[in-house]
ROZA-385694 format. One record per residue (C-alpha): chain; residue number from 1; x, y, z. Coordinates in Angstrom, 3 decimals, always signed. Layout:
<c->A | k->NUM | x->X | y->Y | z->Z>
...
***
This chain:
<c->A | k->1 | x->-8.137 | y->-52.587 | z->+37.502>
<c->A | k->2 | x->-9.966 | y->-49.481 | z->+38.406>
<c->A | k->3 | x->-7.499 | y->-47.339 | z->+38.572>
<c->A | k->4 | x->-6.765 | y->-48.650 | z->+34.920>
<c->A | k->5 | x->-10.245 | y->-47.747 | z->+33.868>
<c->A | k->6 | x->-9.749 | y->-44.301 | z->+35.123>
<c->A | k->7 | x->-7.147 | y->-43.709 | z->+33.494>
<c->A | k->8 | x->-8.512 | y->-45.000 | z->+29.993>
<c->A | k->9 | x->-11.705 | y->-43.100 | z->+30.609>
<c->A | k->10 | x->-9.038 | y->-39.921 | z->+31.175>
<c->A | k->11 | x->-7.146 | y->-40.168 | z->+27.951>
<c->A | k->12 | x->-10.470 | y->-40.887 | z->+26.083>
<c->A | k->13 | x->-12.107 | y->-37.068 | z->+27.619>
<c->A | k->14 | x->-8.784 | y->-35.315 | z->+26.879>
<c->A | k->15 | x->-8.985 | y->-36.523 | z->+22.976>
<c->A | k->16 | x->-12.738 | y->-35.705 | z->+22.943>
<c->A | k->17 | x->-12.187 | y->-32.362 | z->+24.282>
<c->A | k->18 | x->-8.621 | y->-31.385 | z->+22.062>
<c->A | k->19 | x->-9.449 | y->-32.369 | z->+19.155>
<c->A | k->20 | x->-12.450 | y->-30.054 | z->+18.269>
<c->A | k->21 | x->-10.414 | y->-27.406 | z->+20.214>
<c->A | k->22 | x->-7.235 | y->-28.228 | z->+17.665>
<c->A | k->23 | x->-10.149 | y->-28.018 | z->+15.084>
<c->A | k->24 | x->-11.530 | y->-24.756 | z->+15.926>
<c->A | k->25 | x->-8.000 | y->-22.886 | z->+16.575>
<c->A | k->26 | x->-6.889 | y->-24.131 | z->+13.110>
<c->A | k->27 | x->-9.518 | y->-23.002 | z->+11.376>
<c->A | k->28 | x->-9.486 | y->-19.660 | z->+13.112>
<c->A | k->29 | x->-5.712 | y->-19.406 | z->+12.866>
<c->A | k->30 | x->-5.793 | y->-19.966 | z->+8.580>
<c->A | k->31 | x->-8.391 | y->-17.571 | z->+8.533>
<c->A | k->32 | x->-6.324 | y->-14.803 | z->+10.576>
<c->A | k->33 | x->-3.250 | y->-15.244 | z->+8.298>
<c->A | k->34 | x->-4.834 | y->-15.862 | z->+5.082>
<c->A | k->35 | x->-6.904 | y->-12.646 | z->+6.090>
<c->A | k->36 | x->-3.807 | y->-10.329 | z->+6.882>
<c->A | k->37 | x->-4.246 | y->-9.663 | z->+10.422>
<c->A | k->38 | x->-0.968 | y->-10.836 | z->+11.251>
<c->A | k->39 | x->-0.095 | y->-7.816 | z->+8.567>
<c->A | k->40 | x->+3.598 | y->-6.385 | z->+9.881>
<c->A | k->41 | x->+3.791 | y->-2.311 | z->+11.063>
<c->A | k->42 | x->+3.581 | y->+0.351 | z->+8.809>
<c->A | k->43 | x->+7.482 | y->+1.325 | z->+7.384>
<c->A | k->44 | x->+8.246 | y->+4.919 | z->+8.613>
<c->A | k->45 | x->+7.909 | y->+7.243 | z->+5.944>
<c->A | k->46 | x->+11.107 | y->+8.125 | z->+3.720>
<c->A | k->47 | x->+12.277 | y->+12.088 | z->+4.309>
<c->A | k->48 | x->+11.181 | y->+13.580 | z->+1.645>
<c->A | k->49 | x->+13.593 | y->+15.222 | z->-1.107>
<c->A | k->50 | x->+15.518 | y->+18.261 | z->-0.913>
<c->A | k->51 | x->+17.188 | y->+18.889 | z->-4.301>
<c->A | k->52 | x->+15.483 | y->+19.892 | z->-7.236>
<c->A | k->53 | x->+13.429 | y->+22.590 | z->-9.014>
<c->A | k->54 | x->+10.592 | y->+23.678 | z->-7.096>
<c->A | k->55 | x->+7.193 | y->+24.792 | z->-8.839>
<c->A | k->56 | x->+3.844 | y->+25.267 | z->-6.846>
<c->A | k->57 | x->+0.289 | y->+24.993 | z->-7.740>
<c->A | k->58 | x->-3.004 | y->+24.134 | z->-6.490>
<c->A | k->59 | x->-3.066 | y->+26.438 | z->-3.041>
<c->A | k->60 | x->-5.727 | y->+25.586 | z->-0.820>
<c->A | k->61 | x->-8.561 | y->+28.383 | z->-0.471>
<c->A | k->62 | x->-7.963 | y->+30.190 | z->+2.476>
<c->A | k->63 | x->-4.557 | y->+29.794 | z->+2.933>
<c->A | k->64 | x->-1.824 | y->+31.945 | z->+1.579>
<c->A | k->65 | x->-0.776 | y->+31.083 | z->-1.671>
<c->A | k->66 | x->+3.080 | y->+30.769 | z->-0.106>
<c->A | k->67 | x->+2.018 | y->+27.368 | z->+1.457>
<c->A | k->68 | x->+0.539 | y->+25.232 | z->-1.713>
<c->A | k->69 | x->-1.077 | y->+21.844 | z->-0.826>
<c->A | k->70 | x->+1.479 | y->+20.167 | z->-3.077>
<c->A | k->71 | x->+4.701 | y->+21.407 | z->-4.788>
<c->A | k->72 | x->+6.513 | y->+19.600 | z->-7.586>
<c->A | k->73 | x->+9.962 | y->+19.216 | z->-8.527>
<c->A | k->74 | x->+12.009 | y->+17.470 | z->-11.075>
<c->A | k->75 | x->+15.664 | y->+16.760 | z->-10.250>
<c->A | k->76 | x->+18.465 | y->+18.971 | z->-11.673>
<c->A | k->77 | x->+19.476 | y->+18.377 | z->-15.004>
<c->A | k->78 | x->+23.106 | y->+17.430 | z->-14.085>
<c->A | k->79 | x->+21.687 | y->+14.168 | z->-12.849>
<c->A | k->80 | x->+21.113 | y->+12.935 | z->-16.127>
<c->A | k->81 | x->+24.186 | y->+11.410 | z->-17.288>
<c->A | k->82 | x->+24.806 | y->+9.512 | z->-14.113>
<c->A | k->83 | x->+20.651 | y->+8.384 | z->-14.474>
<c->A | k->84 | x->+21.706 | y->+7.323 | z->-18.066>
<c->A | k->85 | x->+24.284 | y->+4.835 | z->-16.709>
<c->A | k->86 | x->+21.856 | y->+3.843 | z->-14.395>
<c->A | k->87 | x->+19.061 | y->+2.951 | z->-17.008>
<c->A | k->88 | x->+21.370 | y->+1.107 | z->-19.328>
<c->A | k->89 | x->+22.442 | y->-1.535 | z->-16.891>
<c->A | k->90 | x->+19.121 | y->-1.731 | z->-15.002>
<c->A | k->91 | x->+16.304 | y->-0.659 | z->-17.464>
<c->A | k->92 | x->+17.024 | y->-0.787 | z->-20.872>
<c->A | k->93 | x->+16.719 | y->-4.543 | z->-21.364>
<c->A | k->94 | x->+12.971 | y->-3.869 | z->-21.515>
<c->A | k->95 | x->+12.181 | y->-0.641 | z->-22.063>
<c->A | k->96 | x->+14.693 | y->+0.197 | z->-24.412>
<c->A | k->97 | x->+18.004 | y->+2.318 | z->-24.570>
<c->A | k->98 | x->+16.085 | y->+5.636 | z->-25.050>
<c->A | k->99 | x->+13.356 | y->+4.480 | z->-22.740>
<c->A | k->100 | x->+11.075 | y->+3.955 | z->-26.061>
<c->A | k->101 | x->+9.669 | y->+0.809 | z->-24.808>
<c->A | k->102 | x->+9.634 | y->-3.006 | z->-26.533>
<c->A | k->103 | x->+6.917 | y->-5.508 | z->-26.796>
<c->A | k->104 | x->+8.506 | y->-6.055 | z->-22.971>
<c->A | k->105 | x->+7.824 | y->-2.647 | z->-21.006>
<c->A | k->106 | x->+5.923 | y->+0.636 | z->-21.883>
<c->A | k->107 | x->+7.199 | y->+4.030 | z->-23.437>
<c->A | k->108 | x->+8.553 | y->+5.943 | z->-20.829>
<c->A | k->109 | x->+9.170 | y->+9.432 | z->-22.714>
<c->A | k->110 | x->+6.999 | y->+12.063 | z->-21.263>
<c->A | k->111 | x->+5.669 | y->+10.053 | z->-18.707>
<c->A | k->112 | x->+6.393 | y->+12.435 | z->-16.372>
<c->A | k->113 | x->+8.769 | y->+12.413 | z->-13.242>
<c->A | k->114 | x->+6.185 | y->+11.439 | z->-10.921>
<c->A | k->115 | x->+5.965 | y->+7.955 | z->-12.802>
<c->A | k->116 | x->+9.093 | y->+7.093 | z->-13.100>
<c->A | k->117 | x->+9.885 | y->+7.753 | z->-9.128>
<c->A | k->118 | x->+6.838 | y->+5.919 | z->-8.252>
<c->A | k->119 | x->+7.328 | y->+2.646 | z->-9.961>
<c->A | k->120 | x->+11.443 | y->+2.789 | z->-8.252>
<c->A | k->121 | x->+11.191 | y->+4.062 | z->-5.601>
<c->A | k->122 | x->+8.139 | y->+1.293 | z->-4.099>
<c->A | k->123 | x->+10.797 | y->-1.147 | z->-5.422>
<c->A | k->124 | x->+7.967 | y->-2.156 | z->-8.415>
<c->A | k->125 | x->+11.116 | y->-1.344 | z->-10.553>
<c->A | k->126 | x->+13.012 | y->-3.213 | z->-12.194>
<c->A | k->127 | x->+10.738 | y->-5.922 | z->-12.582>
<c->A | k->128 | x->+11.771 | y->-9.463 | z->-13.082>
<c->A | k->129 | x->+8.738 | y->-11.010 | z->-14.684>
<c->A | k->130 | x->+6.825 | y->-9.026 | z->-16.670>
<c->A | k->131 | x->+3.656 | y->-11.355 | z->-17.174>
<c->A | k->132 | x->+3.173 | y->-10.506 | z->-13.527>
<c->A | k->133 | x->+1.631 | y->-7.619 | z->-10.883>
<c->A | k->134 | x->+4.434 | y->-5.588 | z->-10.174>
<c->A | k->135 | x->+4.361 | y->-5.749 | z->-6.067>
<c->A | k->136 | x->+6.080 | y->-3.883 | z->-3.405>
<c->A | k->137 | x->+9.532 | y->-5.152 | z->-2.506>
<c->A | k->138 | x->+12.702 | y->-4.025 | z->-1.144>
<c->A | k->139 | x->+14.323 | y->-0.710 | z->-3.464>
<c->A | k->140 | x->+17.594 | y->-1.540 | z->-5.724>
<c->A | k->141 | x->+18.823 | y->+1.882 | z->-5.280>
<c->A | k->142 | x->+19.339 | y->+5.016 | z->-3.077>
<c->A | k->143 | x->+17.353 | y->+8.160 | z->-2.877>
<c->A | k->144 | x->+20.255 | y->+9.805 | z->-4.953>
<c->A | k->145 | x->+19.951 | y->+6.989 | z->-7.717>
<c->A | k->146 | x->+16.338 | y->+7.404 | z->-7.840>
<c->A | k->147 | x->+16.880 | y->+11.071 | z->-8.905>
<c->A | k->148 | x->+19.524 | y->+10.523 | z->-11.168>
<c->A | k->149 | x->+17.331 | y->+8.099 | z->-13.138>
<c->A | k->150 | x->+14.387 | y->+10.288 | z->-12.727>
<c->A | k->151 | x->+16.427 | y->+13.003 | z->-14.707>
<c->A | k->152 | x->+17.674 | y->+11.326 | z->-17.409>
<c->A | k->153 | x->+14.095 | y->+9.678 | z->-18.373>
<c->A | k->154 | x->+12.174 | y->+13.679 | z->-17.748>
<c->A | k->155 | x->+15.336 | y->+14.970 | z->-20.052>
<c->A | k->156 | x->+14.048 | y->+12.432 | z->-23.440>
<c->A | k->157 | x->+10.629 | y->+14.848 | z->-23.723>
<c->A | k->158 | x->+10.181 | y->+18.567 | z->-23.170>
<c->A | k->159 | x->+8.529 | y->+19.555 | z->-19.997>
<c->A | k->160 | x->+6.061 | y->+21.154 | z->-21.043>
<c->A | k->161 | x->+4.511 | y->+17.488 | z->-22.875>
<c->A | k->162 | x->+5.593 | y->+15.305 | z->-20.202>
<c->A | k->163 | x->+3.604 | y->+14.102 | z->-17.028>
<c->A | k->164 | x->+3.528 | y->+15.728 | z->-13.580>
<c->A | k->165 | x->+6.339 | y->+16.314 | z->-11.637>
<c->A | k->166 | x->+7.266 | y->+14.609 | z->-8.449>
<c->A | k->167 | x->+4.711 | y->+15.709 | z->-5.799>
<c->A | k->168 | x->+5.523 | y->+16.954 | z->-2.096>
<c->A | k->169 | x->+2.391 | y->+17.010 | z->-0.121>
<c->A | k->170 | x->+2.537 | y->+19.534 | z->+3.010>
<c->A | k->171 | x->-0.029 | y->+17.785 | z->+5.545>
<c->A | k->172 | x->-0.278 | y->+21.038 | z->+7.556>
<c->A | k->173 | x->-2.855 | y->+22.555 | z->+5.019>
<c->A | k->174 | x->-5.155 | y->+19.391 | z->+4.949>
<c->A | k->175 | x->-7.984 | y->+18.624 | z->+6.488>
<c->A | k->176 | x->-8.678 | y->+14.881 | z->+7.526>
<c->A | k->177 | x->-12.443 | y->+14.859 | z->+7.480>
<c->A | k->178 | x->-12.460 | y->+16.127 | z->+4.123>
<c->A | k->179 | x->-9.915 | y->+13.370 | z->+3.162>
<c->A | k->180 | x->-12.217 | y->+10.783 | z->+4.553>
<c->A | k->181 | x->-14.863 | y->+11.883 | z->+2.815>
<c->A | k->182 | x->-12.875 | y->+11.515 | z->-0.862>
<c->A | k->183 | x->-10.873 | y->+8.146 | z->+0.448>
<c->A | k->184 | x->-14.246 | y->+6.487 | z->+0.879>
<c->A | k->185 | x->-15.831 | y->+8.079 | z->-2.407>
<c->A | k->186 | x->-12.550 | y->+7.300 | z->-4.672>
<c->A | k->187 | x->-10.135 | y->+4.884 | z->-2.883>
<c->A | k->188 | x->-12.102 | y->+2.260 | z->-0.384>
<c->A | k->189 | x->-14.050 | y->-0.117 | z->-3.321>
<c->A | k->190 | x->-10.885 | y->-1.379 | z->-4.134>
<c->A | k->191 | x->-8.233 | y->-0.540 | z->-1.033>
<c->A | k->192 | x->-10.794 | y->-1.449 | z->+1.414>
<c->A | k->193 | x->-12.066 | y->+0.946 | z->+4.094>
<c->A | k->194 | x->-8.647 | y->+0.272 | z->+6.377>
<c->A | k->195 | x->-6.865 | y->+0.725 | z->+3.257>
<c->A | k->196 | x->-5.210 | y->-2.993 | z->+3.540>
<c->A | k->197 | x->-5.980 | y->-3.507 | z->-0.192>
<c->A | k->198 | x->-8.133 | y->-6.569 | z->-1.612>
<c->A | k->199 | x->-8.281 | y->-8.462 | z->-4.880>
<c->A | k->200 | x->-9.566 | y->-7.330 | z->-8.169>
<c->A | k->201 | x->-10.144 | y->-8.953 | z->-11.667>
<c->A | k->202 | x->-8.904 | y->-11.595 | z->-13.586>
<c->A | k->203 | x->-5.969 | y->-12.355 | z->-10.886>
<c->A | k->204 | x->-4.699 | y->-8.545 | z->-10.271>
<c->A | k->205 | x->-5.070 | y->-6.764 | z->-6.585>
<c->A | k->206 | x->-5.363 | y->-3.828 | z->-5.526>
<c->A | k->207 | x->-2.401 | y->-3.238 | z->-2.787>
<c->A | k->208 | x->-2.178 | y->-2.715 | z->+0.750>
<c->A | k->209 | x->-1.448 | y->+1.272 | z->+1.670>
<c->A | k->210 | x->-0.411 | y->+0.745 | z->+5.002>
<c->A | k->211 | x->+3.602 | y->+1.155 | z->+4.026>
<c->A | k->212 | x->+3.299 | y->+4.163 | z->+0.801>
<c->A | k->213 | x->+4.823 | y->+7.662 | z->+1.661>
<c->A | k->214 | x->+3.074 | y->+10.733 | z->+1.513>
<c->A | k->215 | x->+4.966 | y->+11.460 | z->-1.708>
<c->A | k->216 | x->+4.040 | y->+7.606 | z->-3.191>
<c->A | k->217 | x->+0.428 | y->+8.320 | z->-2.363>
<c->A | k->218 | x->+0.102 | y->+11.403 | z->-4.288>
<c->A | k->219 | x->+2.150 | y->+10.027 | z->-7.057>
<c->A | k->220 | x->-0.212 | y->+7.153 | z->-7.725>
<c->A | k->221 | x->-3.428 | y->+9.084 | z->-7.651>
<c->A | k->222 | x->-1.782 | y->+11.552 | z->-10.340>
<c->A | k->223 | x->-0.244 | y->+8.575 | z->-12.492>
<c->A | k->224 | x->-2.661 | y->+5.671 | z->-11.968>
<c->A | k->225 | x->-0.050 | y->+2.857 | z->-11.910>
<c->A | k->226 | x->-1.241 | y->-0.675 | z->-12.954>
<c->A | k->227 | x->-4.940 | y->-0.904 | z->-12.925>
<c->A | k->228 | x->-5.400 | y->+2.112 | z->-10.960>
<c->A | k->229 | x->-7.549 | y->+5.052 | z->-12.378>
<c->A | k->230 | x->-5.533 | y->+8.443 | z->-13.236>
<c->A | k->231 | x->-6.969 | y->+11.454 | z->-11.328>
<c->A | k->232 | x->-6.206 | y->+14.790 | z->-13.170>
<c->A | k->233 | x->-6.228 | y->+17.888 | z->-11.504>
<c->A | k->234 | x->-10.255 | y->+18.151 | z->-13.328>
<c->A | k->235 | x->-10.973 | y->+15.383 | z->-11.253>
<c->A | k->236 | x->-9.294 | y->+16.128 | z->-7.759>
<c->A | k->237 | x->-7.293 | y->+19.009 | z->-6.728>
<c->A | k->238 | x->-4.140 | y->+19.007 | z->-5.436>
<c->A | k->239 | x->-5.551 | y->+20.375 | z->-1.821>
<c->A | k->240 | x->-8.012 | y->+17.354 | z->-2.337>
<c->A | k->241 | x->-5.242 | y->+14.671 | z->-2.968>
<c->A | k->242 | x->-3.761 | y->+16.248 | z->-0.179>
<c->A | k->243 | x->-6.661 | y->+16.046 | z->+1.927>
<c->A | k->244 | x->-6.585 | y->+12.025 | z->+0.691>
<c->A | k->245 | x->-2.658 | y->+11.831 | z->+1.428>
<c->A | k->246 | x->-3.137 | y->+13.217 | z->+5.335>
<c->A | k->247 | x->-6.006 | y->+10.785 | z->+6.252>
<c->A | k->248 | x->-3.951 | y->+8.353 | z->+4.776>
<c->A | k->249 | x->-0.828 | y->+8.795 | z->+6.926>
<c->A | k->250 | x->-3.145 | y->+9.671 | z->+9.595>
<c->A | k->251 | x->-6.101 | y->+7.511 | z->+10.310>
<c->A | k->252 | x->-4.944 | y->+4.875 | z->+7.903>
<c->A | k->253 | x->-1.714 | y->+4.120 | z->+9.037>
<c->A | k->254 | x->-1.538 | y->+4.942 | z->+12.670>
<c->A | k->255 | x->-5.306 | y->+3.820 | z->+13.389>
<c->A | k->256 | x->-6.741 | y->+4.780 | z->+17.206>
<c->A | k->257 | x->-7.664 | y->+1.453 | z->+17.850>
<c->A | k->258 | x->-10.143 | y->+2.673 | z->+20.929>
<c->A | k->259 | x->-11.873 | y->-0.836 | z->+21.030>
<c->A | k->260 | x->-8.626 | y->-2.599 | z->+21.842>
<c->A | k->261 | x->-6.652 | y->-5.418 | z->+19.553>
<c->A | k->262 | x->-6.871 | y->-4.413 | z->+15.948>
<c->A | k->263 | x->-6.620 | y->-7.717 | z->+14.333>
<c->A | k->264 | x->-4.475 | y->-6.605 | z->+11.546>
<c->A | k->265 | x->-7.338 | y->-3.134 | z->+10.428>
<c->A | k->266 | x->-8.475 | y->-5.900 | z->+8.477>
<c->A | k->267 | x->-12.318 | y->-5.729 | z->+9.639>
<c->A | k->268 | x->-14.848 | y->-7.851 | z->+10.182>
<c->A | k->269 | x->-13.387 | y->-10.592 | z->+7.831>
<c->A | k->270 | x->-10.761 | y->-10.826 | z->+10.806>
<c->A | k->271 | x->-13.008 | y->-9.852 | z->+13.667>
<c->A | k->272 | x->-15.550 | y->-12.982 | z->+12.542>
<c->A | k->273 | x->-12.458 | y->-15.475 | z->+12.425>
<c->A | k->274 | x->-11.719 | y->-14.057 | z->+16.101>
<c->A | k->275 | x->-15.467 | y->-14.577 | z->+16.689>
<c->A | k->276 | x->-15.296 | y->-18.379 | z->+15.121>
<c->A | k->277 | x->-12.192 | y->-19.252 | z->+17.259>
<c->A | k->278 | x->-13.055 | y->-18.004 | z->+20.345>
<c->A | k->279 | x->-16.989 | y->-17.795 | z->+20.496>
<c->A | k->280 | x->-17.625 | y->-20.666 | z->+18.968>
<c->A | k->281 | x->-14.757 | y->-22.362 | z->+20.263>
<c->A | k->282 | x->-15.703 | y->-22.281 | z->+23.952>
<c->A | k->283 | x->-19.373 | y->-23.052 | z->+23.013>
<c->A | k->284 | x->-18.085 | y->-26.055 | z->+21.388>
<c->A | k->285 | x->-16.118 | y->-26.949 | z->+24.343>
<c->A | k->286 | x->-18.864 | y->-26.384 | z->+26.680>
<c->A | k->287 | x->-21.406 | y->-28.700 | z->+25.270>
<c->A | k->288 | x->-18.933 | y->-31.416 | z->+24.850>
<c->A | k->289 | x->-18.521 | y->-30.983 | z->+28.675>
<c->A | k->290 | x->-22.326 | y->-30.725 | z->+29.407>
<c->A | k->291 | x->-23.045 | y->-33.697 | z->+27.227>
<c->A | k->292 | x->-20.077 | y->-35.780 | z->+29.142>
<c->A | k->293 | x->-22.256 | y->-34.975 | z->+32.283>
<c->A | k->294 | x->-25.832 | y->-35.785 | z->+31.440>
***
């Protein structure tokens, strides 16, 4: 009979004492996930193109005007036709067969290179639903496809009308405190500080940076895709968004997590969940036990 008792009064602690611990380490597990700090690695950045028609500008002071912050290039004009097969099968169910646009998708003459390579080549394009944020996913085509569609929408509008170029950023003329100091002022209020992205108005978000290329970076601060504010050279200058681009890849990306577990770069919105599940947890657990005592 006692030994009955025992075991009864053993079965009775153990529920006492799992289930606020299930409690706890649910709640702090939804709040890690639904926070992002289960957020996958950063994707290694693509190499950046080689063909094309180089033109420089911007040159940072100091430096010799042979090494320019950012160069821009447009792909050779004997891409075209093969970009025009391209857009007719893929494209021109919305925005029309000379990229003119419908009530579906935007005008796409003399948007400028830098657009059009942005929105494929982060996989935004083609989009499926239109009534939706285009997000991130997995690219339809190669780098060479990319190009070839690239030069057939740049050759529907002279040059000298059209939007920039696509931008190559050379990190070896930045400087990453400066880049801080212009992430935080321009970027962080709607990236985030860790540059994990948050959400914005009515439904839209801004999106995480952890997995955009130098060359994706630059082109969104020049084109202001989606909600995003375009920065003209008046506003920052190419050494600037280069500056932005290097902290980016740097501290951004590749984060020297000196503290120890990084929780995602989330922040505190992760580091409080931690806080919940494992603080609060154990002083939970602790005054069950006490009470069991007295």
């Amino acid at each position: 009979m006692k030994a009955e008792v025992a075991v009864t009064m053993r079965a009775s602690l153990r529920v006492r004492y799992l289930l606020p611990a299930l409690v706890v380490v649910g709640v702090g597990l939804v709040g890690l996930v639904e926070s992002g700090a289960w957020a996958g690695a950063p994707a290694k950045e693509a190499a950046a193109p080689t063909v094309g028609q180089l033109s420089t500008s911007g040159a940072a002071p100091g430096l010799d005007a042979r090494t320019p912050a950012i160069t821009y290039h447009l792909p050779p004009a004997s891409f075209a036709p093969a970009g025009d097969v391209l857009f007719q099968e893929n494209c021109a169910s919305c925005h029309g067969p000379d990229a003119l646009g419908s009530v579906r998708a935007p005008n796409l003459v003399a948007l400028g290179g830098a657009t059009v390579d942005f929105w494929v080549s982060t996989g935004r394009m083609p989009l499926a639903n239109t009534a939706q944020q285009a997000a991130r996913k997995p690219v339809r085509f190669t780098h060479l496809q990319i190009q070839q569609i690239v030069a057939y929408v740049t050759s529907l509008a002279p040059r000298v009308v059209s939007g920039p170029a696509i931008p190559i950023v050379h990190l070896a003329t930045t400087n990453l405190s400066t880049g801080n100091e212009l992430f935080v002022l321009n970027c962080a209020s709607c990236h985030t500080i860790t540059g994990a992205g948050d959400a914005l108005a009515d439904g839209f978000y801004a999106p995480s940076l952890h997995r955009a290329t130098a060359t994706q970076i630059a082109e969104a601060v020049r084109t202001g895709p989606g909600n995003m504010p375009r920065f003209s050279t008046g506003a920052l200058s190419d050494q600037q968004v280069a500056d932005i681009v290097s902290y980016v890849k740097g501290t951004i990306q590749h984060p020297d997590n000196a503290g120890g577990l990084a929780t995602g770069g989330i922040g505190p919105v992760a580091e409080g969940f931690i806080a919940l599940l494992i603080g609060v947890g154990l002083c939970m657990l602790m005054a069950f036990w006490i009470g069991d005592r007295a």
